[in-house]
Backbone as CSV, one residue per row, in Angstrom:
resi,resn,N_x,N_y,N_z,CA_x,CA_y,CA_z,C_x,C_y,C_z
1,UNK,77.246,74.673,-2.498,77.413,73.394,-3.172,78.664,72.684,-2.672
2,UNK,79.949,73.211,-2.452,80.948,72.482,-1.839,80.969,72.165,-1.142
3,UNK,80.458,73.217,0.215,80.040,72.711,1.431,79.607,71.259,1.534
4,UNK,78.588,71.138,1.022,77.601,70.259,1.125,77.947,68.498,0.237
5,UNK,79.128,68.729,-0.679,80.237,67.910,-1.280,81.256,67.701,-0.200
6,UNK,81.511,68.385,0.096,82.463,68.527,1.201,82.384,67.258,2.837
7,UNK,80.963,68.034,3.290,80.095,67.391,4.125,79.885,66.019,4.208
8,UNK,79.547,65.611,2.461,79.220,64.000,1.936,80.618,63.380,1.963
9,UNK,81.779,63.687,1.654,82.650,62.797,1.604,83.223,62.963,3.162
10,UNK,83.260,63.916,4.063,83.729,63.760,5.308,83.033,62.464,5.792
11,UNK,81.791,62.332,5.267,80.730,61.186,5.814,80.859,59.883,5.145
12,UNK,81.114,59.740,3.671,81.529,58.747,3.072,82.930,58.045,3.708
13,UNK,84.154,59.052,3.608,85.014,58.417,4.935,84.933,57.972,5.846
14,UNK,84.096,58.420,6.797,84.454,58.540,7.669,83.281,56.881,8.183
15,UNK,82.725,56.298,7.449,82.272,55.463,7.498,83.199,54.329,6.407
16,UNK,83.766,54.362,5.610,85.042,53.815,5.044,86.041,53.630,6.030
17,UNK,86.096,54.401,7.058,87.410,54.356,7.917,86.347,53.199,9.476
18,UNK,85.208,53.421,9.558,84.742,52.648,10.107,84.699,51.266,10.228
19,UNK,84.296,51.016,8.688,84.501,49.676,7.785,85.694,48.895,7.749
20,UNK,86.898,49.792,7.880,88.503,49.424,8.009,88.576,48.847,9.760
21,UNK,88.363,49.451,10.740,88.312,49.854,12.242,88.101,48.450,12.627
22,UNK,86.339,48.317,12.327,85.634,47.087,13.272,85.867,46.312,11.763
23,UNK,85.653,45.988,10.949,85.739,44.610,10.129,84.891,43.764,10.353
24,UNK,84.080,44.443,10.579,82.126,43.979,11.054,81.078,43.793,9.293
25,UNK,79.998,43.713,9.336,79.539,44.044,8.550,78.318,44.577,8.827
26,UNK,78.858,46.148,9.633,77.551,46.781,10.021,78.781,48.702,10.212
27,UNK,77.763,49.379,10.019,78.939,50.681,9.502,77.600,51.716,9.981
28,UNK,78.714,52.342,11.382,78.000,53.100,12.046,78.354,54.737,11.306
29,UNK,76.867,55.289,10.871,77.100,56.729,9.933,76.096,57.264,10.455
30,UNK,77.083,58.551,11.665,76.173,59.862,11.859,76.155,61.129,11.340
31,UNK,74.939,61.697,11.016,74.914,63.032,10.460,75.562,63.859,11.692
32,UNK,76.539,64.708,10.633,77.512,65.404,11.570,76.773,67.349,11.365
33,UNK,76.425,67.545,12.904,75.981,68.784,12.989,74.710,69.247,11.727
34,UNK,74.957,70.643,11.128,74.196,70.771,10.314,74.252,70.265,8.534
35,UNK,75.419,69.320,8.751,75.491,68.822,7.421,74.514,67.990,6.925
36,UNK,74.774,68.626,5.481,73.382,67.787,4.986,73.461,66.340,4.530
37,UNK,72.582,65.701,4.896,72.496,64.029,4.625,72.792,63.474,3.470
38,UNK,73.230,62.478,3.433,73.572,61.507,2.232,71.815,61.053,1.657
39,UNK,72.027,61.210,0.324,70.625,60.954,0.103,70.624,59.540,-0.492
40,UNK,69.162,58.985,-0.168,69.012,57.085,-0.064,69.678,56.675,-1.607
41,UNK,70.164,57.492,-2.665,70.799,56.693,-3.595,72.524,56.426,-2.818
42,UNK,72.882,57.615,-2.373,74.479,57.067,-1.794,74.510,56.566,-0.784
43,UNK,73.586,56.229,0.142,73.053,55.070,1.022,73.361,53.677,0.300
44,UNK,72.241,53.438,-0.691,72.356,52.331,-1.593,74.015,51.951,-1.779
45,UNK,74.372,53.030,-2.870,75.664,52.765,-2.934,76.682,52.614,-2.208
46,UNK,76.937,52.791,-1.141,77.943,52.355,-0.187,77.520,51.371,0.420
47,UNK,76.478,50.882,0.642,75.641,49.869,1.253,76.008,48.493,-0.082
48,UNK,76.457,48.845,-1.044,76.687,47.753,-2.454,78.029,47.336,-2.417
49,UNK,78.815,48.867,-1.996,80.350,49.140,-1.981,80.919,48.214,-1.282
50,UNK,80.218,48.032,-0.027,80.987,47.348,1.643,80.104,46.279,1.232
51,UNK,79.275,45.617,0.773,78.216,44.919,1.072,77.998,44.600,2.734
52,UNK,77.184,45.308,3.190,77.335,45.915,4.780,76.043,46.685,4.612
53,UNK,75.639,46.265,6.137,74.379,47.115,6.773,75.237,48.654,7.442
54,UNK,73.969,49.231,7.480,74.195,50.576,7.554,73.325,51.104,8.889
55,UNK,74.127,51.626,10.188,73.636,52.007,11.116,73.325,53.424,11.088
56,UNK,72.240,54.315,10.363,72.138,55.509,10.304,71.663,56.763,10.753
57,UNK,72.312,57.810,11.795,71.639,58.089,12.818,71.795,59.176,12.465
58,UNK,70.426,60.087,11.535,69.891,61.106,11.652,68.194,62.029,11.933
59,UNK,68.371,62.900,11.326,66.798,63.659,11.510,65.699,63.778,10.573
60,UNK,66.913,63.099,9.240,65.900,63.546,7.856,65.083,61.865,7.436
61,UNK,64.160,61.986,7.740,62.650,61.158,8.010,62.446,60.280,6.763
62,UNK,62.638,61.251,5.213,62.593,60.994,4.160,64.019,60.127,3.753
63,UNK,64.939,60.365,4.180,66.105,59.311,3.950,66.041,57.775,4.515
64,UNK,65.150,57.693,5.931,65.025,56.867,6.896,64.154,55.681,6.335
65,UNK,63.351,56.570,5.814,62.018,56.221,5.075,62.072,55.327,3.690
66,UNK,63.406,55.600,3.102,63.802,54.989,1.718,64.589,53.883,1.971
67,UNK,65.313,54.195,2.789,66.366,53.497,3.130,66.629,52.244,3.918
68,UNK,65.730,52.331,5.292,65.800,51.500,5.808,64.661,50.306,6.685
69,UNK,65.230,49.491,7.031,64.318,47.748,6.623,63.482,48.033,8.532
70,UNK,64.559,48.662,9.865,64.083,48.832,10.894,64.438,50.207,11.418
71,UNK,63.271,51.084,12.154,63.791,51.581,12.896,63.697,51.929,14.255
72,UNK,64.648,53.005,14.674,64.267,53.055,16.449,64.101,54.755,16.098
73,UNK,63.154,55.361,17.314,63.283,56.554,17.274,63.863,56.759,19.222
74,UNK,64.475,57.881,18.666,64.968,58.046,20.312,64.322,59.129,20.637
75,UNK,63.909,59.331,22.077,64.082,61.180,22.673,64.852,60.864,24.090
76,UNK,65.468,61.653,24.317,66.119,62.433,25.724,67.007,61.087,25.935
77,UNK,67.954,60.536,24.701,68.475,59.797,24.706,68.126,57.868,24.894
78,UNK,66.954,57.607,24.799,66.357,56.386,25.240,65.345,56.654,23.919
79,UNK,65.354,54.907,23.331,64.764,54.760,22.261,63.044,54.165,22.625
80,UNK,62.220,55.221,22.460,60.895,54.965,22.669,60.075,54.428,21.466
81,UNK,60.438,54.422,20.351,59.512,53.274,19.356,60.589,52.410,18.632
82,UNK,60.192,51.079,18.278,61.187,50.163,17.688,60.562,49.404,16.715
83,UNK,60.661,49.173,15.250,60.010,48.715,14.479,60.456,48.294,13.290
84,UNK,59.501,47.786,11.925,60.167,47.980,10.937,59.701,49.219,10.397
85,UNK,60.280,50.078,9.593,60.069,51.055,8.781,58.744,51.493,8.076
86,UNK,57.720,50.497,7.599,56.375,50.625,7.244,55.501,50.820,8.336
87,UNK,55.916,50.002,9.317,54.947,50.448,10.857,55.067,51.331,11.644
88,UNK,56.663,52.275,11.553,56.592,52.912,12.841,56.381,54.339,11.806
89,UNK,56.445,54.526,10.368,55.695,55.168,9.581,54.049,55.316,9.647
90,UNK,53.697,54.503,9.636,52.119,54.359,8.798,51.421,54.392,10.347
91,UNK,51.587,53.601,11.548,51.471,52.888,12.437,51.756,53.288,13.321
92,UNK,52.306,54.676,14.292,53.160,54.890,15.152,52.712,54.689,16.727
93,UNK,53.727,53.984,17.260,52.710,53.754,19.041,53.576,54.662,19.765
94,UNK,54.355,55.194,20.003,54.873,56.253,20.687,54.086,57.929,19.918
95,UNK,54.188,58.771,21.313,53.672,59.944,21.325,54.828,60.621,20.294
96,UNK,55.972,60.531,20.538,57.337,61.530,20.162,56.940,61.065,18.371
97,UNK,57.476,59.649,18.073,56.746,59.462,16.849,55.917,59.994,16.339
98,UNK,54.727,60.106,16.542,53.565,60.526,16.227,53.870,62.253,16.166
99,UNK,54.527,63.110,16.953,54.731,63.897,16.788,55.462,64.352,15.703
100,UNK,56.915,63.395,15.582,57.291,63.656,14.629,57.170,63.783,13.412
101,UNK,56.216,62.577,13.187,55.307,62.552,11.649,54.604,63.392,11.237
102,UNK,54.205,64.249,12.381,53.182,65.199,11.745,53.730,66.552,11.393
103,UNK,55.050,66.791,11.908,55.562,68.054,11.649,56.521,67.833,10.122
104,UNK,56.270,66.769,9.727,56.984,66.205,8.529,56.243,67.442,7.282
105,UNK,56.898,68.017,6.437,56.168,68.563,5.049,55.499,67.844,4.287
106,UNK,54.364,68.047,3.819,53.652,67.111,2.745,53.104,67.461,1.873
107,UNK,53.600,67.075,0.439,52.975,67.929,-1.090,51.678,67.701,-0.771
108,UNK,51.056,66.822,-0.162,49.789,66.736,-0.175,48.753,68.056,0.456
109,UNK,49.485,68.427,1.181,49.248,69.703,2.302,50.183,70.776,2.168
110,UNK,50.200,71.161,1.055,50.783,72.235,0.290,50.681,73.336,1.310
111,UNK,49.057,73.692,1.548,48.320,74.997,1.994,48.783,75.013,3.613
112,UNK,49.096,73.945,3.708,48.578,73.655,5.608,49.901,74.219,6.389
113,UNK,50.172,74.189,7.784,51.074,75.060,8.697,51.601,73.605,9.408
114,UNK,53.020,73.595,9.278,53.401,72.467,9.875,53.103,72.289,11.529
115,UNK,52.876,71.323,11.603,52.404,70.997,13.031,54.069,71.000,13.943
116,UNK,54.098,71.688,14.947,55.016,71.461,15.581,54.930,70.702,16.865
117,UNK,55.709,70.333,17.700,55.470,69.722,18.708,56.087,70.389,20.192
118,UNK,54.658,71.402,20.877,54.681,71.877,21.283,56.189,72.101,22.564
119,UNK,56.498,72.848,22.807,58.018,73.157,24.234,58.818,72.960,23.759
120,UNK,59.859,72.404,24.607,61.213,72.217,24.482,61.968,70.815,25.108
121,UNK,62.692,70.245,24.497,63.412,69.027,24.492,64.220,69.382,26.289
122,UNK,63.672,68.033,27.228,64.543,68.722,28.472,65.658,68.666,28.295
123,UNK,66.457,68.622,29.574,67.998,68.684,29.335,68.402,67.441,29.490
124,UNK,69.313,67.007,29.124,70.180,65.521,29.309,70.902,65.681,30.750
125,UNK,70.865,66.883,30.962,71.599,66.585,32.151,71.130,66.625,33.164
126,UNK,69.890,67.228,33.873,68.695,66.936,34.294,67.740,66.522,34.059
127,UNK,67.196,65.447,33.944,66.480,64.564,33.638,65.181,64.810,34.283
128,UNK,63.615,65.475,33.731,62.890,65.161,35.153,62.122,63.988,35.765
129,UNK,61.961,64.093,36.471,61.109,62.361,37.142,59.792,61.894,36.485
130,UNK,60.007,60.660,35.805,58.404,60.633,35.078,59.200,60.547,33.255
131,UNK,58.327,60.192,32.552,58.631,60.422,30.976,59.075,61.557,30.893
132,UNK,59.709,61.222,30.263,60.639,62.701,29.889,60.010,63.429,28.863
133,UNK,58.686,62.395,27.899,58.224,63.192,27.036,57.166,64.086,27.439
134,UNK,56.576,63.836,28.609,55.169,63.993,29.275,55.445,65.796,29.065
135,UNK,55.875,66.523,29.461,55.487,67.932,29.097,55.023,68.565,27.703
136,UNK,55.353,68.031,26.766,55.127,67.995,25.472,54.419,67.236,24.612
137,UNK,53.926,66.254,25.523,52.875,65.330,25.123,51.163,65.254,25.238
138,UNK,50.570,64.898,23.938,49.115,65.236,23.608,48.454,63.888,24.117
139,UNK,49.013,62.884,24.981,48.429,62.062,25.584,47.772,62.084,27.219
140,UNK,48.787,62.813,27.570,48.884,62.851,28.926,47.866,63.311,29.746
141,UNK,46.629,63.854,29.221,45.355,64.064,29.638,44.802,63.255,29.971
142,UNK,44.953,62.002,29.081,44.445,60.734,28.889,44.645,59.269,29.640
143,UNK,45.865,59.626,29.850,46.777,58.944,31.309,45.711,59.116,32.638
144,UNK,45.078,58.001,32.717,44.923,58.114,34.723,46.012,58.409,35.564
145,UNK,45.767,59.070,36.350,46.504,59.234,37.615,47.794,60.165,37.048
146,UNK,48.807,60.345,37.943,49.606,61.075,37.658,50.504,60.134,37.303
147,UNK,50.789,59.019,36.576,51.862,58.256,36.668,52.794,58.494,35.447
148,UNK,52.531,59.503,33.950,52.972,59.940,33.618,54.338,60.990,34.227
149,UNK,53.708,61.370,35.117,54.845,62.515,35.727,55.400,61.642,37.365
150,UNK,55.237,60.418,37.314,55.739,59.818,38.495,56.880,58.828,37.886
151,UNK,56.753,57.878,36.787,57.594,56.939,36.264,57.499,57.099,35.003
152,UNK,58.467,56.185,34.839,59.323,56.544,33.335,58.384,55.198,32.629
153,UNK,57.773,55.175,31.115,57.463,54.416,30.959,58.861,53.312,29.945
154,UNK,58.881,52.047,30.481,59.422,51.048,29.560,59.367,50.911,28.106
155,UNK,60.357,50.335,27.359,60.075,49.986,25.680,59.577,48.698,26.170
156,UNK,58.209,48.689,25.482,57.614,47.186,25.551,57.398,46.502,24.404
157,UNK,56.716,45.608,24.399,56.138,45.144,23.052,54.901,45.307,22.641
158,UNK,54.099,46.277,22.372,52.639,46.602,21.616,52.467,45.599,20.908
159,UNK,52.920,45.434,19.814,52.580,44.341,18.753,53.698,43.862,18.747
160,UNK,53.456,42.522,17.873,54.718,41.336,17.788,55.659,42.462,16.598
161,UNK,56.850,42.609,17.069,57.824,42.511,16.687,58.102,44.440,16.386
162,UNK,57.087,45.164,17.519,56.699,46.831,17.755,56.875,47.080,19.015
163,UNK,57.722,47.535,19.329,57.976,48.113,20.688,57.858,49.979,20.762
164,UNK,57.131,50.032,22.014,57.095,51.472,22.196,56.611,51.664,24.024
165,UNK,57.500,53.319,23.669,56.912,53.539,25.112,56.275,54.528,25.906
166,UNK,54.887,53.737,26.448,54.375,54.607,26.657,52.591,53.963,27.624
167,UNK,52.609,54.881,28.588,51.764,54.143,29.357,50.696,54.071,28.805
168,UNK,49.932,54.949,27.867,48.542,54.380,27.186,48.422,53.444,26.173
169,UNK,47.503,52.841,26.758,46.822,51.705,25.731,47.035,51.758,24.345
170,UNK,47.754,51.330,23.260,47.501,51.012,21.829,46.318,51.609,21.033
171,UNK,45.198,51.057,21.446,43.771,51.140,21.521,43.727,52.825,21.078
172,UNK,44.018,53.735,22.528,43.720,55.057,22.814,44.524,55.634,21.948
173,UNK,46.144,55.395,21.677,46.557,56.325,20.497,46.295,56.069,19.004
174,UNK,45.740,54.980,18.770,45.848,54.836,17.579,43.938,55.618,17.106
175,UNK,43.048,55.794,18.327,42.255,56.368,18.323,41.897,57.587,18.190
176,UNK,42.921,58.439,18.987,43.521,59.488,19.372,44.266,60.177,18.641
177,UNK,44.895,59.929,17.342,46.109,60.520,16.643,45.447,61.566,16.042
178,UNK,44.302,61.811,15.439,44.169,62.881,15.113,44.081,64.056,15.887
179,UNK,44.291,64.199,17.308,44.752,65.109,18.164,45.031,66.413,17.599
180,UNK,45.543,67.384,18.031,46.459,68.351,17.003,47.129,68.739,18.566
């Protein structure tokens, strides 16, 4: 329990000391290591405190989800879906997205085995040629040609005001998601 008190106010500062710094009205707050997240009521509240947007860069889906109006998801450092919060939820046009949603827990699926998303995250420091998501990705069958593993795909615009990236058609993943 202290820990985790502990954790929240290193983070409440340390975005207070942010707020002091730039004199912006935007307050950059990252989850630090394995500490546990500020949950969307002390979001709210510091978000009332500063009256200030909140730049919030973590893993927990359900905070993201309460909390905020847009988001971006990143992998291997480059942000492959861009949206508002109801679409890149409900709606997802990136593969990594889509992955991620499904390994999410759900009371609804009490019984069921979380879906994981198959391998391993490459390295940042070798990069390989081609999407970086393509080894771990349930599209890439689906891709003509090898251009998955030749170029990197762009953040584009799918729908007005939805960016994602990824060389298949809209059409095919949103067809396609029930994959496993």
């Amino acid at each position: 329990m202290f820990k985790t008190i502990r954790s929240w106010i290193f983070w409440w500062n340390r975005c207070r000391t942010a707020k002091k710094a730039i004199k912006k009205q935007i307050a950059l707050c990252k989850q630090m290591g394995k500490a546990k997240p500020p949950t969307p009521e002390e979001v709210e509240k510091f978000k009332k405190e500063f009256d200030m947007g909140i730049l919030l860069i973590t893993h927990d889906l359900g905070v993201v989800a309460q909390v905020s109006d847009r988001v971006s998801v990143m992998y291997a450092g480059q942000i492959v879906e861009e949206a508002d919060v109801d679409a890149t939820f409900y709606a997802p046009r990136a593969p990594y997205t889509l992955g991620l949603l499904k390994s999410v827990p759900r009371i609804s699926a009490a019984n069921e085995r979380l879906k994981a998303i198959p391998g391993q995250p490459p390295s940042l420091i070798n990069l390989p040629v081609g999407c970086p998501f393509q080894p771990r990705c349930m599209f890439t069958q689906f891709v003509g040609g090898n251009i998955c593993l030749a170029s990197e795909p762009e953040l584009e615009q799918k729908l007005p005001d939805h960016g994602a990236s990824c060389f298949l058609p809209i059409s095919e993943i949103m067809s396609r998601r029930s994959i496993k």
